[in-house]
C-alpha positions in Angstrom: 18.4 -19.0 0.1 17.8 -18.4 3.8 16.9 -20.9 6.4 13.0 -19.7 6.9 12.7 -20.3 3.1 14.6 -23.4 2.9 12.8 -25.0 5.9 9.3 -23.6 4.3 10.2 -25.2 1.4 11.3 -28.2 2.9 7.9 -28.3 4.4 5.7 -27.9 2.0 7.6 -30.3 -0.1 5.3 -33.2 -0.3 2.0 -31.3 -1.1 3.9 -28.8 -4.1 5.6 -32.4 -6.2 2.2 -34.4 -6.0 0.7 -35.3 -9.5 -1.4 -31.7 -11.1 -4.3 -32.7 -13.4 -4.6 -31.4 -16.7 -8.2 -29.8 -16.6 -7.4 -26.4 -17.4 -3.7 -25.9 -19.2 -3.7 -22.8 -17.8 -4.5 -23.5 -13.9 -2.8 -27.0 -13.1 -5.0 -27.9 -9.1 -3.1 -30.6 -7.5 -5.2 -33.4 -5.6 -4.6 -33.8 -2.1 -2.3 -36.5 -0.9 -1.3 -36.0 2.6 -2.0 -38.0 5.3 -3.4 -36.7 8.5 -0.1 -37.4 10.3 1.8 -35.8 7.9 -0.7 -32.7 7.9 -0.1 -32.6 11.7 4.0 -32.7 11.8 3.8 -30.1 8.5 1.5 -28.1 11.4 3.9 -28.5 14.0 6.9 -27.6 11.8 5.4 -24.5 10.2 4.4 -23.0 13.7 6.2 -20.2 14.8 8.3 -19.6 11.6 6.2 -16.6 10.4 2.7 -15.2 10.3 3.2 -16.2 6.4 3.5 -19.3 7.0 0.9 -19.6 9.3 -1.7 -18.3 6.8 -0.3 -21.1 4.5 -0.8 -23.6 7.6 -4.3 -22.8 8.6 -5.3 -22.6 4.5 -3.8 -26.5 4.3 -5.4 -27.6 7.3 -8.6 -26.3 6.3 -8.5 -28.1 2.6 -7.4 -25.4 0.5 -5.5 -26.4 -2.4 -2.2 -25.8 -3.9 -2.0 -25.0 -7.8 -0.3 -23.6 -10.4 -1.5 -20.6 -11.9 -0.3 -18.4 -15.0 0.6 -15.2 -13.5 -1.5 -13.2 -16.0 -4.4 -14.6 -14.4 -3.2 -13.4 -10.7 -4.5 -9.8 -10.3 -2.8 -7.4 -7.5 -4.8 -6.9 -3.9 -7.6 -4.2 -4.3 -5.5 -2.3 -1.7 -1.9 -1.3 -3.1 1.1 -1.3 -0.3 4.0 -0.8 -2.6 5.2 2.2 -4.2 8.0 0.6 -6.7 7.1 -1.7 -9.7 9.3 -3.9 -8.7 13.0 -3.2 -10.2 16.3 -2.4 -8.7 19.0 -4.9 -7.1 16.5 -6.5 -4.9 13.9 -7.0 -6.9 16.6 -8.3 -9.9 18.3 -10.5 -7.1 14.8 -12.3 -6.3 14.4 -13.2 -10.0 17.7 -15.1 -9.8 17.0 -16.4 -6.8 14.0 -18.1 -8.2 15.5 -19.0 -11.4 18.2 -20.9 -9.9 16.4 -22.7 -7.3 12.4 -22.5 -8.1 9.5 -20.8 -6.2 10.1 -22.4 -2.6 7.2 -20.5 -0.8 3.5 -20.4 -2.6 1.9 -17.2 -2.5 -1.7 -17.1 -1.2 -4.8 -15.8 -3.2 -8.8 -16.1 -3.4 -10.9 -16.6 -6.4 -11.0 -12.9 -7.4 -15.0 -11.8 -6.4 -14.8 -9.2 -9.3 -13.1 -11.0 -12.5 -14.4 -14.3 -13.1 -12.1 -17.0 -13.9 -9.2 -14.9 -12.2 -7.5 -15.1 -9.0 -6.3 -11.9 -6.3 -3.2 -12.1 -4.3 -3.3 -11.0 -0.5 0.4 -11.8 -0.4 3.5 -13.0 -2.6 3.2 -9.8 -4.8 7.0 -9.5 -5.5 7.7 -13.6 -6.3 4.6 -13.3 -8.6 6.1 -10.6 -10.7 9.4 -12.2 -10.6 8.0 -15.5 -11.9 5.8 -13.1 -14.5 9.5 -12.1 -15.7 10.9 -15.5 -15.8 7.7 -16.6 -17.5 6.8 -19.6 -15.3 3.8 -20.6 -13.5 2.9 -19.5 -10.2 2.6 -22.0 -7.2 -0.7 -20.7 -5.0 -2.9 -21.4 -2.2 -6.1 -20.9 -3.0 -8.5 -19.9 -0.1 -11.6 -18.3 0.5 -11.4 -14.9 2.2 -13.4 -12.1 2.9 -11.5 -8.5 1.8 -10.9 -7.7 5.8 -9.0 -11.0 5.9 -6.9 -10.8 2.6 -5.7 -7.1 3.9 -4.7 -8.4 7.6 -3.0 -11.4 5.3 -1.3 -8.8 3.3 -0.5 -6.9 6.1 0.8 -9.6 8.0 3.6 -10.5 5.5 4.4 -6.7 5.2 5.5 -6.8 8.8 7.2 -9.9 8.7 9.2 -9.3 6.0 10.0 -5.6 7.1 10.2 -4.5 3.7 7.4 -2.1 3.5 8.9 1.8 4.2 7.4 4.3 6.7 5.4 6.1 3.8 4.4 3.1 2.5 2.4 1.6 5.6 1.2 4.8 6.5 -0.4 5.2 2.9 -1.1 1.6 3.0 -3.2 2.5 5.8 -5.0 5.4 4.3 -6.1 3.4 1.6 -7.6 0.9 3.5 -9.3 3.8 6.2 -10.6 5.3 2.2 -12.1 1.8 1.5 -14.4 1.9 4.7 -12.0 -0.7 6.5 -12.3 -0.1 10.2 -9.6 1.0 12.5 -9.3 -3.0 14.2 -8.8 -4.6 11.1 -6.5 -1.8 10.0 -4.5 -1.9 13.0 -4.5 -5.6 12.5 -2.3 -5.4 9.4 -0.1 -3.7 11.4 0.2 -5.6 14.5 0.0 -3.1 16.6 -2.9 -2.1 19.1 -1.9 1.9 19.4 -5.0 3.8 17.6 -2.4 7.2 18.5 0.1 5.7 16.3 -2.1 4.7 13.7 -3.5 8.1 13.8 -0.9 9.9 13.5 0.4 7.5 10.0 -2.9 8.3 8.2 -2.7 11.9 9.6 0.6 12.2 7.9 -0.6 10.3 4.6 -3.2 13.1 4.5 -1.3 15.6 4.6 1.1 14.9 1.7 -0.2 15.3 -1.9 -0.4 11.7 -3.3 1.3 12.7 -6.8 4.3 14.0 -5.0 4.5 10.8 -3.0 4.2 8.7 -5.9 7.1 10.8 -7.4 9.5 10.2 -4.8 9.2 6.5 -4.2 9.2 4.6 -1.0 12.3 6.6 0.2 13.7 3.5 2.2 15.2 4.5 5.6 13.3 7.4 5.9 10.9 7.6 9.1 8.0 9.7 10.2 10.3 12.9 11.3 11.6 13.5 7.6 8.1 12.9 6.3 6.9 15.0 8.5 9.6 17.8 7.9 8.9 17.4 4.1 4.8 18.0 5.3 5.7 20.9 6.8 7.7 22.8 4.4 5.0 21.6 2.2 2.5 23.5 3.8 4.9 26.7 4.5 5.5 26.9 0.6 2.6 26.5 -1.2 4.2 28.6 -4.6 7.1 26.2 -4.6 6.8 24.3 -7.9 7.4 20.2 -6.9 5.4 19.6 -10.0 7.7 20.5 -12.5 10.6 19.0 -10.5 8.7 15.5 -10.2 8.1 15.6 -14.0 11.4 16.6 -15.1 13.1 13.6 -16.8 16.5 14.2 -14.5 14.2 13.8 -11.2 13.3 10.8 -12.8 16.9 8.8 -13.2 17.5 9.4 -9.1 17.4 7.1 -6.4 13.9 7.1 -4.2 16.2 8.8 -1.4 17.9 11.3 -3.9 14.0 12.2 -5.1 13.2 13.0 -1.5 16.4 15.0 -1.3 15.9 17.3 -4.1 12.2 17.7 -3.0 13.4 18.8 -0.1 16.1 21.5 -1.3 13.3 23.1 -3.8 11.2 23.4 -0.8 14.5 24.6 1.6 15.3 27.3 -1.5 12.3 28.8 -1.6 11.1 31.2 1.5 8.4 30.3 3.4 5.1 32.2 2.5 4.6 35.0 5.9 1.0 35.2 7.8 -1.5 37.0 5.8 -4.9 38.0 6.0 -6.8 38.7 2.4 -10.5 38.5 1.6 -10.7 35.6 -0.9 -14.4 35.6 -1.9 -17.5 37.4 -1.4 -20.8 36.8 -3.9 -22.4 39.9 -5.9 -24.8 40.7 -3.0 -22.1 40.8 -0.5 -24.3 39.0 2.2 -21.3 36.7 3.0 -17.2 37.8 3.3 -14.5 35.2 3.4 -11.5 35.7 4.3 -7.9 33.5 4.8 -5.1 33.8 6.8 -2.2 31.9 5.8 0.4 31.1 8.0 3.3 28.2 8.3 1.5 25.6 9.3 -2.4 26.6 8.9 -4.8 27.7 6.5 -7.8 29.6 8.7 -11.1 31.0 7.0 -13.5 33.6 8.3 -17.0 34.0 7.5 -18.3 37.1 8.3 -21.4 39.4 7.0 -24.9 38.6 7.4 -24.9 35.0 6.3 -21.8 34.1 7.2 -22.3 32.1 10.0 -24.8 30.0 8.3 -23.0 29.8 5.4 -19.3 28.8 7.5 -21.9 25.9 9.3 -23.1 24.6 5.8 -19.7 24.3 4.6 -18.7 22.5 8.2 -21.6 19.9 7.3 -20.6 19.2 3.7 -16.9 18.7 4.5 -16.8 14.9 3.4 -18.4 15.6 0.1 -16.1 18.5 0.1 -13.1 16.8 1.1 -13.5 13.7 -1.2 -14.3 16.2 -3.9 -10.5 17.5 -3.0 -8.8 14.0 -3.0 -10.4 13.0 -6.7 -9.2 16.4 -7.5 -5.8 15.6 -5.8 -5.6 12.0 -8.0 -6.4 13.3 -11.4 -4.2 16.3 -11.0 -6.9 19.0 -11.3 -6.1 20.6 -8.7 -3.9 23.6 -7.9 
């Protein structure tokens, strides 16, 4: 156990062993029983350790409770940040963790606004899932938040803990931009106060087809250049056929790194598609002609004929309806 969780659970100590009622057998709410003084040195102590455990501070001071919760009554955040399901030697290494020594950190949730009677996590994801396998009951702090607040909570851990890859945040952050967060509160998850930076991550995340992500995993150790490179070659090989690659049972069996590799070899095997200009489309009456030029790294349409410059400005005014008509397309796998 390291020292930030043994001193956190050293901390929180006298609230977690209080007496629990039995009102509800399957959510155990302990009554408070610490004294201001105590509440003040538990402040004191908790300061500085982490931004965790200074969401768990300010949820104590302000009267929130600590309880124990069945774990199939804890639902995920509404935004997902993780691309594993939790397996592998880490993951495996946290169950033993907590079966040999208990839960020493509560996780933090809300009363879940869409699922009565149910709770929503904004962090402790991974222990709650490990405490789902060893069938025990999860210690919480329950607190009111709003859904900008859960994500910066969420967020928050994500950088403290480090844990989270490149890919991850920056899809992490395109969810939360598809959700209507705004850019503060988004780059509030982040800690960080570069807008370029964030740009850039969600212009990446767009760029990359959210299957093939999926596929490949978080790809630990892998930063914005490779993801960009894969982006690229993406773009430069449209013909190349991931697809079958990500659904082939082999593909399946590898690493998250060696999934990125052999992504990256299909692409490097096949030869990048040369500039070409072809009309693509033009109705019966032949009042509009588009055509596409293809190239490595862009895709440019012309409009020409007697409508097409009205018809090029309609399609520039419709592009969110268009584009979000592309991204459902992209998540159901309709698309080509």
């Amino acid at each position: 156990m390291t020292k930030r969780r043994e001193a956190l659970k050293n901390i929180l100590m006298p609230v977690t062993s209080a007496e629990f009622s039995t009102e509800n057998p399957k959510v155990q709410r302990q009554r408070p029983q610490v004294a201001s003084g105590a509440l003040q040195s538990m402040n004191e102590a908790i300061s500085g350790l982490s931004k965790e455990a200074e969401e768990l501070r300010k949820a104590l001071a302000d009267g929130s409770k600590i309880v124990e919760i069945e774990p199939d009554f804890i639902d995920g955040s509404f935004v997902k940040d993780r691309l594993d399901d939790y397996e592998g030697e880490e993951f495996s290494s946290l169950v033993e963790s907590i079966r040999a020594n208990g839960q020493a950190v509560p996780v933090l949730v809300r009363s879940n606004p869409q699922r009565d009677g149910r709770y929503q996590l904004a962090f402790g994801h991974r222990r709650v899932a490990a405490l789902r396998t060893l069938g025990l009951r999860v210690k919480a702090v329950v607190r009111e938040m709003s859904d900008e607040e859960l994500v910066i909570a969420q967020g928050n851990e994500n950088l403290e803990r480090k844990d989270l890859s490149f890919i991850e945040r920056a899809l992490f952050a395109l969810r939360l931009e598809e959700r209507g967060m705004s850019r503060s509160v988004i780059m509030s998850t982040f800690g960080t106060s570069s807008k370029g930076v964030l740009s850039e991550m969600i212009g990446l995340a767009r760029r990359l087809p959210i299957t093939l992500v999926e596929a490949i995993g978080p790809a630990p150790g892998f930063g914005r250049p490779r993801w960009v490179a894969l982006a690229d070659m993406l773009e430069a090989r449209p013909k190349a056929d991931w697809r079958s690659l990500a659904n082939s049972s082999d593909f399946k069996m590898l690493t998250s790194v060696d999934r990125f590799e052999a992504v990256l070899k299909l692409l490097k095997d096949n030869p990048a598609q040369p500039e070409t200009a072809s009309e693509l489309w033009a109705p019966a009456d032949k009042s509009v002609r588009v055509s596409m030029k293809q190239g490595q790294n862009a895709l440019i349409m012309s409009f020409k004929s007697k409508d097409g410059n009205t018809f090029g400005a309609w399609i520039s005014s419709n592009l969110d309806s268009l584009y979000e008509a592309f991204r459902k397309s992209e998540r159901t796998g309709t698309g080509d």
